[in-house]
LUMBAKOL-465156 format. One line per field, with one value per residue (C-alpha): residue in three letters; chain; x, y, z; residue number from 0. Coordinates in nm, 3 decimals, padded with zeros to 5 digits. Each point is the difference from the previous one (the first is absolute). Layout:
% LUMBAKOL-465156
code: c(ALA_...)
unit: c(A_...)
xx: c(X_...)
yy: c(Y_...)
zz: c(Z_...)
pos: c(NUM_...)
***
This chain:
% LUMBAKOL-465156
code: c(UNK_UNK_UNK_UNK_UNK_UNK_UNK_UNK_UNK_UNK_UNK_UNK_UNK_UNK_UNK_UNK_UNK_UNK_UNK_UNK_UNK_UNK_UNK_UNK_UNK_UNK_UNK_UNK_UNK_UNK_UNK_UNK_UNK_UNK_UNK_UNK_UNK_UNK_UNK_UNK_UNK_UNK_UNK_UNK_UNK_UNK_UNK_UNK_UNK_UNK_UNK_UNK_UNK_UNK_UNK_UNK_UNK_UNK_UNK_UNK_UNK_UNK_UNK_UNK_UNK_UNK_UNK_UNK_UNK_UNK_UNK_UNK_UNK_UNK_UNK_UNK_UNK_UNK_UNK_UNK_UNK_UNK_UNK_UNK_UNK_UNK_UNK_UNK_UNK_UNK_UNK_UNK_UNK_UNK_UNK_UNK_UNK_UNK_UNK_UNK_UNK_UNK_UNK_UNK_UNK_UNK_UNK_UNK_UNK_UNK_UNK_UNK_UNK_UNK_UNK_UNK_UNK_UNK_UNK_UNK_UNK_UNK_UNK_UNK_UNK_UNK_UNK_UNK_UNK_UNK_UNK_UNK_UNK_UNK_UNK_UNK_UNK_UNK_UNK_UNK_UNK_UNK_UNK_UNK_UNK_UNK_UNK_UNK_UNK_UNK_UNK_UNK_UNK_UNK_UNK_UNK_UNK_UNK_UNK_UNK_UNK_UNK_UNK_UNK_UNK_UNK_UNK_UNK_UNK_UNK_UNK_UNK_UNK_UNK_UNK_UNK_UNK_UNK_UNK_UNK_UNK_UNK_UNK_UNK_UNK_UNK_UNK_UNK_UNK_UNK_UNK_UNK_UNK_UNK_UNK_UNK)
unit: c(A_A_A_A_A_A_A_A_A_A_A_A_A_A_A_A_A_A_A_A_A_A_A_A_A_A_A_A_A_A_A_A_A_A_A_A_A_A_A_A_A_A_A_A_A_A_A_A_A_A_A_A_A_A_A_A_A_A_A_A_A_A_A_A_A_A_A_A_A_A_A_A_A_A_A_A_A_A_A_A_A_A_A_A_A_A_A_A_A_A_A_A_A_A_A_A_A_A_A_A_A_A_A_A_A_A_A_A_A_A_A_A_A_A_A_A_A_A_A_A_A_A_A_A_A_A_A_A_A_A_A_A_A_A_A_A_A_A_A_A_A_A_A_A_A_A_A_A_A_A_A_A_A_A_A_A_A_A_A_A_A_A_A_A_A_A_A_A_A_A_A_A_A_A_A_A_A_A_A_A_A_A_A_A_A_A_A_A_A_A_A_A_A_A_A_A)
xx: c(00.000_00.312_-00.014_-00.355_00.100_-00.261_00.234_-00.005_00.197_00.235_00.169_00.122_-00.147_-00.272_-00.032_-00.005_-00.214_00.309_00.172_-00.345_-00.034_00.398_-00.044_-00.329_00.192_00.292_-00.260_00.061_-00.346_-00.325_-00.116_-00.329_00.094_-00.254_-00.062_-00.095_00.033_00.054_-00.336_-00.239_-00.236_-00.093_00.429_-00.001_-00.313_00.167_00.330_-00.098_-00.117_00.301_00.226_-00.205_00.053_00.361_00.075_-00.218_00.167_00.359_00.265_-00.234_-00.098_00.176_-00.226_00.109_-00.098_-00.015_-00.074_-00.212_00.096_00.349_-00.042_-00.285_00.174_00.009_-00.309_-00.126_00.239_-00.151_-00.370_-00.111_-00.248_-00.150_00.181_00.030_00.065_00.163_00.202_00.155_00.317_00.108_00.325_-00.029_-00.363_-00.290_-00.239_-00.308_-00.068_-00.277_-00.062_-00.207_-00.093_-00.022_-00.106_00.249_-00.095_00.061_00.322_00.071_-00.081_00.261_00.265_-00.076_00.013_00.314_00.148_-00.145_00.025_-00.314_-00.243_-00.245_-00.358_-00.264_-00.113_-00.394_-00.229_-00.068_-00.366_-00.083_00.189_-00.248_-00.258_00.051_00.016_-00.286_-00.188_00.186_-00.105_-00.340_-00.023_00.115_-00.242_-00.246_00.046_-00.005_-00.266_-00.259_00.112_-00.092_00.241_00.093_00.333_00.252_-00.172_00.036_00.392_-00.050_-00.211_00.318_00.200_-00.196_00.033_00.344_00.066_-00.258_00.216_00.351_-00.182_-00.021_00.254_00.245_-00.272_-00.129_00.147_-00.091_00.242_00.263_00.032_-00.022_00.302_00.192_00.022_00.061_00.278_00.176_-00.021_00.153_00.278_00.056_00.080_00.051_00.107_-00.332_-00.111_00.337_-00.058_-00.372)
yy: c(00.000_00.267_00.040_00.104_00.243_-00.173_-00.046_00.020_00.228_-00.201_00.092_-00.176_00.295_00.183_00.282_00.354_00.234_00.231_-00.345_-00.031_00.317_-00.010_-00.320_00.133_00.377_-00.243_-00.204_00.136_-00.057_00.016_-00.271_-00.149_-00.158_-00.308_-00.019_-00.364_-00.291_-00.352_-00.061_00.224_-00.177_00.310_00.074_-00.314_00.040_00.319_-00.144_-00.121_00.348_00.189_-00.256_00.054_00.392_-00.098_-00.130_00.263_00.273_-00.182_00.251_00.317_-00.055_-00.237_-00.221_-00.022_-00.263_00.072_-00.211_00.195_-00.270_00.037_00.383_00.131_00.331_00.050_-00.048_00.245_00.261_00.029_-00.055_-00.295_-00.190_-00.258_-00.275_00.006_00.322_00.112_00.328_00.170_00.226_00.235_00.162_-00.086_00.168_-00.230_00.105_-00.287_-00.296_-00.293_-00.156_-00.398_-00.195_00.235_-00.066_-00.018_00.335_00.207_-00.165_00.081_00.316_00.017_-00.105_00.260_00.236_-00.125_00.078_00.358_00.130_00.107_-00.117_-00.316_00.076_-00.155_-00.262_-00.004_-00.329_-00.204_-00.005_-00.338_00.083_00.325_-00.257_-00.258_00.243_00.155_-00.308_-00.143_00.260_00.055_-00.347_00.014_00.330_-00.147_-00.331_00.239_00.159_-00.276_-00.222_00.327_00.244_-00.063_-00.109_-00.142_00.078_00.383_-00.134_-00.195_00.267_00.261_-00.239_-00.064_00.395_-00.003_-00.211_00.205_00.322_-00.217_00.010_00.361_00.105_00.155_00.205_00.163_00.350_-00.009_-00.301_00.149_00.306_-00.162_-00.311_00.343_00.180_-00.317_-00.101_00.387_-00.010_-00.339_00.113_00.285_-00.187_-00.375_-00.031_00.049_-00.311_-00.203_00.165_-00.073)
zz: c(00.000_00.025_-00.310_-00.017_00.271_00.247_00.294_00.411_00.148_00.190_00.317_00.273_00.245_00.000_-00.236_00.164_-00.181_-00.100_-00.189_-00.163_-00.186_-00.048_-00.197_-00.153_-00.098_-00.172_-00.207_-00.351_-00.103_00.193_00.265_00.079_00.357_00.130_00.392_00.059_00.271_-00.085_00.220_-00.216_-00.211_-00.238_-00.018_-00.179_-00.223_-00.119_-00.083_-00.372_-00.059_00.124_-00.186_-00.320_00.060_00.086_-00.351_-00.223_00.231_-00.011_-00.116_00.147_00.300_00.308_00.229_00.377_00.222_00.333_00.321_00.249_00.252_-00.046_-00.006_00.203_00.129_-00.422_-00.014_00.315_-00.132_-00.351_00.177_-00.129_00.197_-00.204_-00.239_-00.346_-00.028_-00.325_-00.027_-00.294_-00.028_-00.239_00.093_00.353_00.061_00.087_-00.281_00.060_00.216_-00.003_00.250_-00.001_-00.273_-00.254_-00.380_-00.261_-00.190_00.331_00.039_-00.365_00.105_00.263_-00.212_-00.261_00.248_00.147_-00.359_-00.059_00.354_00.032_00.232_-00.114_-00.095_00.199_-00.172_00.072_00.078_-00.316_-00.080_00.085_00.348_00.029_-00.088_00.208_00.376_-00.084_-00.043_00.318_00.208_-00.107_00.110_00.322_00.017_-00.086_00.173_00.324_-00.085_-00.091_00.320_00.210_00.084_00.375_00.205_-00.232_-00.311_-00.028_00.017_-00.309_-00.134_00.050_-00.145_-00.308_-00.018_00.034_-00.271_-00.230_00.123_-00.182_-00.310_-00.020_00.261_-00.273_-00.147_00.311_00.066_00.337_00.062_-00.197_00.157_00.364_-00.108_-00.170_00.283_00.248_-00.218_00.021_00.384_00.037_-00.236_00.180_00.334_-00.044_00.303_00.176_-00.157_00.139_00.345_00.061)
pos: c(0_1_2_3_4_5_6_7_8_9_10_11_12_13_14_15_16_17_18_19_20_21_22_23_24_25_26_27_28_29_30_31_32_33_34_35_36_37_38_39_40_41_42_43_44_45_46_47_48_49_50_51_52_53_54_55_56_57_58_59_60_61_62_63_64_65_66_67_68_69_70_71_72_73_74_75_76_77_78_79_80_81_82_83_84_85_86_87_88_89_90_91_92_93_94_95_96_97_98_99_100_101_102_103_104_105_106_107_108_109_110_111_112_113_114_115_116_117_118_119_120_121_122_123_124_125_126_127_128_129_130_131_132_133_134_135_136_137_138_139_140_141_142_143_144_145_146_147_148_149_150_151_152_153_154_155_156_157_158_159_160_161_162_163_164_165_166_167_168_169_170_171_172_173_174_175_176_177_178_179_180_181_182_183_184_185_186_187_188_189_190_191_192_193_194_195)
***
């Protein structure tokens, strides 16, 4: 795989943060870096996709591997909470992340962006995926709702409308402007969020 430039990053320490971005500022090309575990079930059913990627992306753009069990202080420092979690560089700067199981046009995505330096487009909910959490949760709404709406069913009734609100949660300006100006106060003081 070295040759497809899909490789860990070996050490026989830790990495410090500082080494990190020293290796990533030395990379001539850009990086796409992959937080995983040898435990994690979606790590693995990403692998074939970030291989593929590897090989179409092969003399562009480097793939790191990285073991969050073998680095977690890595993985605190650059604030990542939840495995896989894909990152990509361009000269050094973080410019997009995913983070789960994630579909293979938004990880195109992140490799194109990786390549141009500017930051990925959201890549919106397919139709069918609109489709099908609107029908989920009008089901579980409606479930509630015929079996009489008392105890634990006004629970399933706000989840049904949870799942309604993922269909159209990009779309709703109300949202946006809230998860905006959430994500410019935890920028400004990440620490708050270590501390608490």
């Amino acid at each position: 795989m070295d040759a497809l430039r899909f490789r860990p990053l070996l050490s026989d320490n830790p990495m410090s943060l500082e080494e990190f971005f020293e290796k990533l500022r030395s990379s001539p090309i850009p990086v796409v870096v992959d937080f995983w575990a040898p435990w994690c079930g979606p790590c693995g059913a990403l692998k074939p996709t970030i291989e593929r990627l590897s090989q179409e992306y092969s003399s562009q753009v480097e793939v790191w591997k990285v073991n969050g069990d073998e680095d977690p202080d890595l993985l605190r420092s650059l604030r990542i909470y939840s495995i896989p979690t894909l990152i990509a560089f361009h000269t050094g700067q973080e410019i997009g992340r995913r983070t789960g199981v994630v579909s293979t046009r938004e990880l195109h995505t992140l490799f194109q962006a990786a390549l141009s330096g500017n930051r990925p487009m959201r890549v919106e909910p397919a139709p069918v995926n609109r489709i099908l959490r609107l029908g989920v949760g009008l089901a579980l709404v409606g479930l509630a709702v015929l079996s009489g709406l008392s105890g634990i069913r006004w629970l399933l009734a706000g989840i049904g409308g949870l799942i309604m609100f993922t269909e159209v949660y990009d779309r709703c300006p109300v949202y946006q402007m809230v998860s905006t100006r959430l994500k410019e106060v935890f920028r400004k003081n990440p620490a708050s969020i270590s501390d608490n």
